[in-house]
C-alpha positions as CSV (number, residue, x, y, z in Angstrom):
1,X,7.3,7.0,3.5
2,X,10.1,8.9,2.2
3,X,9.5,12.1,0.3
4,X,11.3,15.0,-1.8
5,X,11.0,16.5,-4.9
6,X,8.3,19.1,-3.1
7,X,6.7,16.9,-1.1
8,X,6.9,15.6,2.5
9,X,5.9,12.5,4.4
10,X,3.2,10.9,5.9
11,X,3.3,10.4,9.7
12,X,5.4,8.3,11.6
13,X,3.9,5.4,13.3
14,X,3.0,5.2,16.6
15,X,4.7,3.2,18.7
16,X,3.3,-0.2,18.8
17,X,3.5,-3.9,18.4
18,X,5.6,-3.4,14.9
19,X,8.7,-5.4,15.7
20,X,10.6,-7.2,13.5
21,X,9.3,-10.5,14.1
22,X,5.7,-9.3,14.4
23,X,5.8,-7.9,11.3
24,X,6.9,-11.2,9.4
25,X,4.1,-13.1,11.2
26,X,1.9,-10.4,9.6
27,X,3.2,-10.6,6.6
28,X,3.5,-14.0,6.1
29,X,-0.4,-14.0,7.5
30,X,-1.0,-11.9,4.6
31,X,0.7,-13.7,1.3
32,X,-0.5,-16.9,2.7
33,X,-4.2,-15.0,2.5
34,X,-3.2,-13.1,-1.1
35,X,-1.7,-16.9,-2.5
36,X,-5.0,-18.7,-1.9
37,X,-7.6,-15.4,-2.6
38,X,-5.6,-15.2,-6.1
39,X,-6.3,-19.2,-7.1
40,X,-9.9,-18.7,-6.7
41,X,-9.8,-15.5,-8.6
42,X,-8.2,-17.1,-11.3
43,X,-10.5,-20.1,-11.3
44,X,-13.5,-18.7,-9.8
45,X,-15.7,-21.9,-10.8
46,X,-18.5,-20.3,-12.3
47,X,-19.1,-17.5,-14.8
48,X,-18.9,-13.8,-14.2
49,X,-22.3,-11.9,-12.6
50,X,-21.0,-8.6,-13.2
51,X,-22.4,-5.6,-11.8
52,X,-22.0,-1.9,-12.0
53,X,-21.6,0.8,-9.1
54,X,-20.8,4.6,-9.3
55,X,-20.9,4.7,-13.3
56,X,-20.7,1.7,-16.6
57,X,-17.5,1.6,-16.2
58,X,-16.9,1.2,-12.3
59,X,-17.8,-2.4,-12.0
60,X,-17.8,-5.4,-9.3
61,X,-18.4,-9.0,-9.6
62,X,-19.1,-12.0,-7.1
63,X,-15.3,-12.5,-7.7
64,X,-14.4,-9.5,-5.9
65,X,-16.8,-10.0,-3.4
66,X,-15.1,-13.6,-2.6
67,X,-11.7,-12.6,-2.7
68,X,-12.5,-10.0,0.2
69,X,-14.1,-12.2,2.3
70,X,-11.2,-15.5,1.8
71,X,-8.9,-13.1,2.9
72,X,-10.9,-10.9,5.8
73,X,-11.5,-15.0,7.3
74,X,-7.9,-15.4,6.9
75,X,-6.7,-12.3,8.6
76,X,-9.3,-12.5,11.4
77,X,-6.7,-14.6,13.6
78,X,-4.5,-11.3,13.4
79,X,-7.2,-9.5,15.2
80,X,-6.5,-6.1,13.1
81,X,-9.6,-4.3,11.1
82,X,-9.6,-4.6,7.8
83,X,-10.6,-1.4,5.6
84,X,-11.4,-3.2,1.9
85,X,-13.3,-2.0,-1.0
86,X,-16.4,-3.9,-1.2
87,X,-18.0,-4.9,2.3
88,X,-15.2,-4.3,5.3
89,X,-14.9,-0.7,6.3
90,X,-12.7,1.2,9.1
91,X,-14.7,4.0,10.3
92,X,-13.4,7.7,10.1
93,X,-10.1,6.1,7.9
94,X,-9.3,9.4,7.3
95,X,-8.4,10.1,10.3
96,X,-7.9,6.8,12.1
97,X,-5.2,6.1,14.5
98,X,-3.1,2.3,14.6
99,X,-3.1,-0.8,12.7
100,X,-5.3,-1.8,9.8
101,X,-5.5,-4.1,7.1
102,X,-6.0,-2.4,3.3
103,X,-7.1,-4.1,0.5
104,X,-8.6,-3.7,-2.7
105,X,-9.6,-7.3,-4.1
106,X,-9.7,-7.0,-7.4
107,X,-7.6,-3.9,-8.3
108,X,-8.4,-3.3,-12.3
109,X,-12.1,-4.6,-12.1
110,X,-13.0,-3.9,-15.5
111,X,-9.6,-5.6,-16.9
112,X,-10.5,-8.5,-14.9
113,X,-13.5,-9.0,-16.8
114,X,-12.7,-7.6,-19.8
115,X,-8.8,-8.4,-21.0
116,X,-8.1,-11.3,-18.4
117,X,-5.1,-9.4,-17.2
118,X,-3.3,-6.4,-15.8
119,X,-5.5,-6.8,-12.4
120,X,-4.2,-7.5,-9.0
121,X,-4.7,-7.7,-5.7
122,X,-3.4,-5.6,-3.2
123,X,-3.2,-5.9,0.5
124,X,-1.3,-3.9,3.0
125,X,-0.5,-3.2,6.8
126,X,-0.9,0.7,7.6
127,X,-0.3,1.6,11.3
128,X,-1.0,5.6,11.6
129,X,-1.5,6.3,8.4
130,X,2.0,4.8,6.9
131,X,2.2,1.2,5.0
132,X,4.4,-1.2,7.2
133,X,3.7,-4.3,4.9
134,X,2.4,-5.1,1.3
135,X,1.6,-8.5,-0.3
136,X,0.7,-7.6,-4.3
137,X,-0.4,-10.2,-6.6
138,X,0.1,-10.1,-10.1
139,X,-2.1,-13.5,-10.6
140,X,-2.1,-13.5,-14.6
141,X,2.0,-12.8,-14.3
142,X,2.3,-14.7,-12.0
143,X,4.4,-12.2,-9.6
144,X,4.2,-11.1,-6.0
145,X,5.3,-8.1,-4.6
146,X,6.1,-7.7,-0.8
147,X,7.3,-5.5,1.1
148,X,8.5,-4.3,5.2
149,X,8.8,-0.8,5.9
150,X,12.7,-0.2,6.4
151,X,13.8,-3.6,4.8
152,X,13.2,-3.4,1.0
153,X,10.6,-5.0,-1.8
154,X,10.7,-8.1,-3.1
155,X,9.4,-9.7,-6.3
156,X,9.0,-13.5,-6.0
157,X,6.6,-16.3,-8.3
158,X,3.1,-16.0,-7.0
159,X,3.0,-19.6,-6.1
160,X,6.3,-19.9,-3.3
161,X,8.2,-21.7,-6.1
162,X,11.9,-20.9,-6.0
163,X,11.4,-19.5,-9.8
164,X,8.2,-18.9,-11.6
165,X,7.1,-19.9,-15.1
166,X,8.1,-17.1,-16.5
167,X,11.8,-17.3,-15.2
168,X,11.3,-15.0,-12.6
169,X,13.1,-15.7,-9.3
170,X,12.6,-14.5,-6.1
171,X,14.7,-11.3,-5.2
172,X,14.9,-7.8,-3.8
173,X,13.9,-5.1,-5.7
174,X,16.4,-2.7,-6.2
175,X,16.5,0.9,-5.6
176,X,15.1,2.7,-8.8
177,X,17.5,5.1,-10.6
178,X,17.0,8.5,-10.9
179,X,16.2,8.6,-14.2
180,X,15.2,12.1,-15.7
181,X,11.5,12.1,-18.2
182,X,13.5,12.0,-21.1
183,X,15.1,8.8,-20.0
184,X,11.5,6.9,-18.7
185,X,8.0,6.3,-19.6
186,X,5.2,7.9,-18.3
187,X,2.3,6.1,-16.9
188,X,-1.3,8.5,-16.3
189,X,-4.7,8.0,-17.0
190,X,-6.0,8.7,-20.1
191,X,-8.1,12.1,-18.6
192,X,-5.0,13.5,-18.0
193,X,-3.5,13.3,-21.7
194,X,-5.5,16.6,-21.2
195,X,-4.1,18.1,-19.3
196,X,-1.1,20.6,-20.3
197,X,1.1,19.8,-17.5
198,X,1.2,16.1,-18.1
199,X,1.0,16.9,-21.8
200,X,4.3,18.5,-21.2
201,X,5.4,16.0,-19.2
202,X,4.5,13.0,-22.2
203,X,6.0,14.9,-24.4
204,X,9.4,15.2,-22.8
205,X,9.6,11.2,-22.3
206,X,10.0,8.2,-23.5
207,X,6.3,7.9,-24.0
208,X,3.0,7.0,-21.8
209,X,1.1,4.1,-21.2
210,X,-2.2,3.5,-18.9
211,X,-2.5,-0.1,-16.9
212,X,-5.8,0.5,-15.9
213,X,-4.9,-0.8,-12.2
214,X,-2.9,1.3,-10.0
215,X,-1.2,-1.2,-8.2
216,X,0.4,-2.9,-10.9
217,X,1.2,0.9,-12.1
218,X,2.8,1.9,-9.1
219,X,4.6,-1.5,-8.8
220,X,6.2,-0.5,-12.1
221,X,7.4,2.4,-11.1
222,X,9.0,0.7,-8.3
223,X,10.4,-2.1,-10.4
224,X,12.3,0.5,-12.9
225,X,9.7,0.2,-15.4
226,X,8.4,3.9,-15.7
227,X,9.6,6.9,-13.9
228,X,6.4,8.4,-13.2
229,X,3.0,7.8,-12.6
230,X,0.1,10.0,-12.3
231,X,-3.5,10.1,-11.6
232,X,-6.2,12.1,-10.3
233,X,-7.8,10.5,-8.2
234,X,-6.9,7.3,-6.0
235,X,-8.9,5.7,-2.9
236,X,-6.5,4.0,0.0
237,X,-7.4,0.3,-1.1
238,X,-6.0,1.5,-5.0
239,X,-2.3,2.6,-3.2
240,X,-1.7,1.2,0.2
241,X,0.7,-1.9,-1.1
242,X,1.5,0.0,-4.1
243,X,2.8,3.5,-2.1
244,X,5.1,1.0,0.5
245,X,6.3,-0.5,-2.8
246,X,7.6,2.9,-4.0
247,X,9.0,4.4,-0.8
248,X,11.0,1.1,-0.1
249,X,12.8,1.4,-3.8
250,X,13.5,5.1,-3.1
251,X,10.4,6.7,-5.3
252,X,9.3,9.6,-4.3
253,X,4.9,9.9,-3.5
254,X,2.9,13.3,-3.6
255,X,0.0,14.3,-4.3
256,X,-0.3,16.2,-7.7
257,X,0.6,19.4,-6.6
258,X,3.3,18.4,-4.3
259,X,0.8,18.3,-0.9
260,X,2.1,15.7,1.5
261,X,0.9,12.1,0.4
262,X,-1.5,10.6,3.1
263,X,-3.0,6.8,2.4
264,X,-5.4,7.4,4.5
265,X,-7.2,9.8,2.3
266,X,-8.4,9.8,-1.1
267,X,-6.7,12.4,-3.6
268,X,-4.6,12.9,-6.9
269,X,-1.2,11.0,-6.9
270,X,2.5,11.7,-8.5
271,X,4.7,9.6,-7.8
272,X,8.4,8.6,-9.5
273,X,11.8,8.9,-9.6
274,X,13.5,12.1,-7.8
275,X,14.1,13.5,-10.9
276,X,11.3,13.1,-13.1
277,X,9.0,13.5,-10.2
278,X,10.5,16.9,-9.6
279,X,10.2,17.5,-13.5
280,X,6.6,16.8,-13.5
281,X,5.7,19.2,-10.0
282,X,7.8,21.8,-12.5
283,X,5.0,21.4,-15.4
284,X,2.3,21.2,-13.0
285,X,3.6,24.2,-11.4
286,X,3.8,26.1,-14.5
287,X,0.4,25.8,-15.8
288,X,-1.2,26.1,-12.6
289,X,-1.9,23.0,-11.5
């Protein structure tokens, strides 16, 4: 991934079966996997059993459950691990070493069930540590977002149509401008209104907002929608698709106080335009973040 504005990159990839024309196979392995897991999700056939985890707030349903396993049987012909949120795991992630499938099934769980939208799912590649591919699914929208490391993003309708029902057509995603705070929104979770470096940083823009699912957040940032986004705390499966998103349109990913951005590894995450992202390290900074 590409860094600046204080930060650095993640490792480079080792070398590998990560051609060209292997990595379209993959990829197309993987929308064709995010298409189908994103009809059921949206018709699962049956009402919600909704369960809780961690806290009231961190939940899971038999939903998310299915979606992981329609895809996992779909990737298994591809004969690379997957490392998913509810049952699949890659062990040692942290520091593991070649290909493996990310995904978070249902990313914005408690939207999902709760508002019926603003939840995606998110699926990448990651070889080494760095996101080669991303399929995102904005299923409510109606939008997928994919990606190739080195070759862009794309937006394109969810269902393969040539233009969706809400006019959008299939097309590259263009590099984002460097937009300064004052000239973007802001998009953090709510804890950190609290804090005074972000606080400074809300201030200075356009305003903030909060999704409530990371991948659609950072998928905004890399569409030109906000020029930074910010949370404290992020698991692999919540940025994998999301952070190859970013670097591909020329965001810029840290952690929050600047450290090198790993996907591997669980942590805070900054990430947005050159500028703003630079502005906001300059708050954090200041108030000792």
């Amino acid at each position: 991934m590409s860094a600046g504005g204080g930060g650095s990159v993640t490792p480079e990839p080792s070398d590998g079966p990560t051609s060209s024309a292997c990595l379209e196979e993959l990829l197309a392995y993987g929308v064709a996997a995010v298409r189908q897991a994103a009809a059921f999700a949206l018709d699962p056939g049956e009402e919600l059993r909704v369960e809780a985890k961690a806290h009231r707030n961190d939940l899971v349903t038999q939903v998310d459950r299915g979606v992981e396993e329609r895809i996992a049987g779909h990737l298994e012909a591809t004969g690379v691990p997957i490392h998913g949120e509810e049952a699949h795991r890659v062990e040692d992630f942290e520091t593991y070493r070649g290909r493996a499938w990310v995904l978070d099934p249902i990313d914005g769980t408690l939207n999902y069930v709760s508002t019926h939208r603003d939840w995606a799912i998110s699926l990448a590649l990651v070889d080494d540590g760095v996101p080669v591919l991303a399929a995102l699914a904005d299923p409510v929208a109606g939008r997928l977002y994919t990606a190739i490391r080195g070759r862009g993003a794309r937006i394109e309708p969810l269902t393969g149509e040539a233009v969706g029902c809400d006019g959008v057509a299939s097309k590259a995603l263009e590099p984002v401008k460097d937009l300064p705070l004052s000239e973007g929104m802001v998009i953090a979770h709510y804890q950190l209104t609290q804090h005074a470096g972000i606080g400074r940083a809300i201030e200075g823009s356009r305003g903030m907002r909060c999704y409530g699912a990371a991948a659609l957040e950072m998928a905004e940032v890399a569409a030109g929608g906000a020029v930074v986004y910010a949370q404290p705390l992020l698991q692999p499966w919540d940025v994998a698709a999301g952070a190859l998103l970013c670097s591909e349109t020329g965001a810029i990913l840290t952690r929050m106080d600047g450290a090198p951005f790993d996907v591997r590894r669980a942590g805070s995450l900054l990430v947005g335009t050159p500028t703003a992202h630079a502005e906001v390290l300059g708050h954090l900074r200041a108030v000792g973040a």
